[in-house]
N, C-alpha and C positions, 0 to 999 in steps of 0.2 A: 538536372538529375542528381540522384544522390551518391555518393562515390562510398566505400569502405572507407578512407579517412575522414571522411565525412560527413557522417549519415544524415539523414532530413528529418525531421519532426513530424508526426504524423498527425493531421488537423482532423480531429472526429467530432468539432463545432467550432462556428466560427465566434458565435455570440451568444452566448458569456463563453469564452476560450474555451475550449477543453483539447488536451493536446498529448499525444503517446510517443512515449520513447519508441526506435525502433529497437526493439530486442535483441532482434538477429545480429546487431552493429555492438553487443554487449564485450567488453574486454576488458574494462577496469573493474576492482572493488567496489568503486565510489563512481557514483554516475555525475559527470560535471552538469552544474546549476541549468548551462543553458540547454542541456539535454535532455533536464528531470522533467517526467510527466508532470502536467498541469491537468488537476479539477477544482473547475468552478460552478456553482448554481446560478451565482450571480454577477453581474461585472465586478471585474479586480476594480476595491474603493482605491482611490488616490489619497493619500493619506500623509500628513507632513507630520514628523516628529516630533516639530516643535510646540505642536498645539496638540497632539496624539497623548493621552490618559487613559490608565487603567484603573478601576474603581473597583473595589472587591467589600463586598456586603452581603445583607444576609444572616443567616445564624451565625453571627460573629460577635468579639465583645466590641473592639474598636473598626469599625468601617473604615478603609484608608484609600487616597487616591496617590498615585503614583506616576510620575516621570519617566521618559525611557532612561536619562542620565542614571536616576534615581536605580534601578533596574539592571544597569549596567555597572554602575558601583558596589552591588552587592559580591558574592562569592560566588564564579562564574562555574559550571559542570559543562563537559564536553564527554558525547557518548555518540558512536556509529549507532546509526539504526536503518533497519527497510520500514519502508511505508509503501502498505499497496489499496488502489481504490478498491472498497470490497464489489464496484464490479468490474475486476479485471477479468478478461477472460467470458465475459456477458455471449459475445459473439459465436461461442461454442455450445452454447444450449439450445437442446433439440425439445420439443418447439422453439424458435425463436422467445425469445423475452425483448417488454420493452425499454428504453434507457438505453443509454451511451451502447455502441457496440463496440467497446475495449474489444483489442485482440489478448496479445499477452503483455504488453510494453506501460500498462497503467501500475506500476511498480517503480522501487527506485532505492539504492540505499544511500545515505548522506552522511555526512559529520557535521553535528550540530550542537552548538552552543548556546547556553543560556545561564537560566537559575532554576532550581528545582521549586515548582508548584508550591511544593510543603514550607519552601522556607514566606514564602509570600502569606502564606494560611496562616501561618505562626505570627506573623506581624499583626495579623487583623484578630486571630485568636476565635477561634474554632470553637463554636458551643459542644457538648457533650449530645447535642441531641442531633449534631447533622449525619444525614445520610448521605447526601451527594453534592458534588461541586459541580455547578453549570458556566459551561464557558461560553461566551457570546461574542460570534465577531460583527464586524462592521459593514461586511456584505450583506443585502434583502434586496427583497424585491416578493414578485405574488408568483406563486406555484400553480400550474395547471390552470389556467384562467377555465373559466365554465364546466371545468372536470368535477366528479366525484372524489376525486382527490384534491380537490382548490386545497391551498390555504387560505384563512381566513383575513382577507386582504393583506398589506404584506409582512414580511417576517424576518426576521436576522435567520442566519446562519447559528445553531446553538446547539450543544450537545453535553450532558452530564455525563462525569466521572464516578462512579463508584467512591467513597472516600478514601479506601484501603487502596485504590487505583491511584489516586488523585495527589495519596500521600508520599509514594511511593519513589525508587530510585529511579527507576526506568522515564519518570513523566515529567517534563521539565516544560519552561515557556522560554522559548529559543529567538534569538535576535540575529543569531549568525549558522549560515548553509556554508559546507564546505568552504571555513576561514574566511568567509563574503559576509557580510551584512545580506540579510534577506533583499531579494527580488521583490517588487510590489507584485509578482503572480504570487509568490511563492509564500506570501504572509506579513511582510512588511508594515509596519516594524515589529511586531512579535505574534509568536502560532506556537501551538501548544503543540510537544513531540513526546506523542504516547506507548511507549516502546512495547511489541509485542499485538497492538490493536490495529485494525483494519482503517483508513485513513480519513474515515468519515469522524472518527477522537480525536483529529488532529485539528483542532480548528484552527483559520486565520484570520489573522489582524483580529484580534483580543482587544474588546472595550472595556469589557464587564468581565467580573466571576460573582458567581452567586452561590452563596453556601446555599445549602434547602432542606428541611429536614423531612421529604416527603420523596419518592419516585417521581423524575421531573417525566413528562409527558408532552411535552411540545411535537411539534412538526417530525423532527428530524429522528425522534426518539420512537416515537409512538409511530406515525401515519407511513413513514420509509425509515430506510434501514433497517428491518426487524427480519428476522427469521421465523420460522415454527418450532416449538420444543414439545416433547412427548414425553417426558420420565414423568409428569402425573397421567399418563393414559390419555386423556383427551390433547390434541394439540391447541398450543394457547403461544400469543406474538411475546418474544422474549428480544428487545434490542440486539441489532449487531454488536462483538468486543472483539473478541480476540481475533486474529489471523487462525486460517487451517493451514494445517500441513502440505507444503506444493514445490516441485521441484519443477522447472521449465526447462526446454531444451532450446538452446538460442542457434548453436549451429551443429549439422547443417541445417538450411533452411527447406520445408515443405517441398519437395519437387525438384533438390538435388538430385547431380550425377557423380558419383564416386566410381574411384578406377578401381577393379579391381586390383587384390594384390597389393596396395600401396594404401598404408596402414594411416587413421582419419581419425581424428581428436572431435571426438562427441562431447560439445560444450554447455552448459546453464550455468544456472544458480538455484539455490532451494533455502526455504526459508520458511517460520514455524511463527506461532503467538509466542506466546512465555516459556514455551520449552524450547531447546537448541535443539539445531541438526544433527544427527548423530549417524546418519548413513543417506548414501543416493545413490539406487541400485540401476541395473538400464536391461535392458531387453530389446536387441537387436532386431529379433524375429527371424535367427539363422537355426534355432534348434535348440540354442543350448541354455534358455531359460536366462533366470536373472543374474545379473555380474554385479559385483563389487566397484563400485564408480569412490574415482580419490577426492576426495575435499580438500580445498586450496588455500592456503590460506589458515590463520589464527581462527579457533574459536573466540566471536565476540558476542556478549548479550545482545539479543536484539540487531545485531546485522544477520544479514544474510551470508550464504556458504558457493563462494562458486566451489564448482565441480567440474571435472575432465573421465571421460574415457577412450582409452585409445583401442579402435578396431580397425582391422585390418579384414575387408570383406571377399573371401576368395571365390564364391561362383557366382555367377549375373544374375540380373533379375532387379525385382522389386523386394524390397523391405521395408518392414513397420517399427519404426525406434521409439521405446517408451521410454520413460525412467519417472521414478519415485522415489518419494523422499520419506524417511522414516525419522520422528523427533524422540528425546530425552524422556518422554512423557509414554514414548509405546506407540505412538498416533504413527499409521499409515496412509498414506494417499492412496485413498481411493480410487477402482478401477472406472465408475459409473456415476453420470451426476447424479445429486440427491434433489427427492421435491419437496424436499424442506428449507429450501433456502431463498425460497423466491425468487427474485434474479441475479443473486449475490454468491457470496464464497463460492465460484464455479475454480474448486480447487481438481478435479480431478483430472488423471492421466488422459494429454491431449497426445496424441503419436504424430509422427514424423513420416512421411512416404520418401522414400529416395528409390533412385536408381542405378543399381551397378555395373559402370560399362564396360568394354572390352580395354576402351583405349581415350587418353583426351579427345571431348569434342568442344568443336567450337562455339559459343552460344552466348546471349549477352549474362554478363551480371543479372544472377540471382535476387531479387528483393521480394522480401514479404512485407504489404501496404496492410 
């Protein structure tokens, strides 16, 4: 069983992995390597370095293949970031949705190192007429065998960047997690870290980039990950990008007992696409509406923001703990899910039930699976 020093990993597939932090056990900044959630579509490739090439082609003037030495000898950028699967939090959508049923632990913020995208693009030399950079890893395999959804027998892992995304500071192709050399879950030997987008941008183990000067439309683009969007009146499928606005509550957990009278550190993290945190308010459900939640910690681009509120709950009963996160950009988290999102960004305010007793009781550790 899993202890508080401890915690377990929570297996939500066996094959091809797919694997959730537990949230509630959250107490660092930085969530260490062997704890960070794991998504795969397809089995982690085994992949040696020695023989491991990246080739970037394309609307470009010189196509070039490259080394990891190669890669590694360039001018290296280190930046925290969260990356969260856009379907964390799946398992809260009323009706049900199908795919993974992440709780909230499909999240994770890391330090990572690499080289920035753009200085790579620069080497191969970027035509005037690209629109997007496609990243391909070295994961496939066939989607939905006999569904209406199949892929067209099988298919890499691949997903385009925007160019002005792709050029940018925030998006780098990373070889080292937390001062580690990448994990072969984790991307080994290099995954692209797209600062502020939802994790399906982040691709792993990088073979190929492909300039393009057209809207790529593959598998991963077009047939999943996409949303609905409505500012022309009709809704039309607009790719997953950025993260929304979402603050989680890690402790207490679901179905706590708190003492009356003896004052209780309401704990998360919250975390935005391209704009920063800028407030994480909470709501007890004692009466007195929304409170002022402290944020912990350096503002940093692109990581996430833990937060604390300390309450002291003085008459028994049952209670509902929200909190919400408000970003730089005005964006509030929302009280309701939306049915624009398919089974994805389930960013909104998920509550807390507790219980305020008289007096300690005795009962086992708490866990939420």
């Amino acid at each position: 069983m899993p202890i508080p020093q401890q915690p377990s990993l929570i297996v939500r597939q066996k094959s091809p992995q797919n694997i959730e932090f537990p949230f509630a056990s959250l107490s660092d900044w930085l969530i260490p390597t062997e704890l960070f959630f794991v998504r795969n579509h397809f089995p982690s490739p085994d992949l040696d370095a020695r023989d491991w090439r990246l080739r970037v082609g394309g609307a470009v003037e010189r196509p070039i293949e490259l080394d990891l030495d190669s890669i590694k000898a360039m001018r290296s950028t280190t930046f925290s970031a969260v990356v969260e699967c856009a379907g964390n939090g799946r398992v809260y959508y009323v009706p049900p949705k199908e795919g993974l049923q992440w709780q909230n632990g499909a999240v994770g913020n890391a330090a990572w190192t690499g080289v920035l995208l753009r200085e790579i693009l620069e080497m191969a030399g970027v035509n005037r007429t690209a629109r997007e950079v496609l990243l391909a890893g070295a994961d496939s395999g066939v989607v939905d065998t006999n569904k209406k959804t199949a892929s067209p027998g099988p298919i890499a892992f691949a997903r385009s960047l925007p160019l002005e995304k792709a050029i940018a500071d925030s998006t780098i192709l990373a070889y080292s997690m937390n001062e580690e050399p990448l994990t072969r879950d984790h991307g080994y030997p290099l995954r692209a870290v797209v600062g502020g987008w939802f994790g399906m941008a982040w691709v792993k183990w990088i073979t190929h980039i492909t300039v393009v000067e057209q809207p790529f439309l593959g598998y991963w683009q077009a047939r999943d990950y996409f949303r609905w969007e409505r500012s022309l009146g009709e809704p039309r499928l607009v790719p997953l990008a950025e993260m929304e606005v979402k603050a989680q509550i890690a402790r207490p957990v679901q179905g706590a007992h708190l003492i009356a009278g003896q004052p209780y550190r309401i704990f998360g993290a919250a975390w935005s696409g391209e704009a920063a945190i800028r407030q994480v308010q909470v709501c007890t459900g004692d009466g007195r509406g929304w409170r002022e939640g402290r944020l912990l910690e350096t503002e940093r681009p692109f990581a996430w923001r833990l937060w604390e509120y300390m309450w002291t709950p003085e008459e028994l009963g049952r209670y509902i703990l929200r909190c919400r996160a408000i970003d730089g950009a005005g964006c509030v988290q929302p009280d309701l899910q939306r049915s624009d999102c398919e089974s994805y960004a389930a960013n909104w305010i998920v509550p807390v039930e507790v219980t305020v007793v008289p007096e300690p009781q005795t009962y086992e550790e708490e866990f939420v699976i």
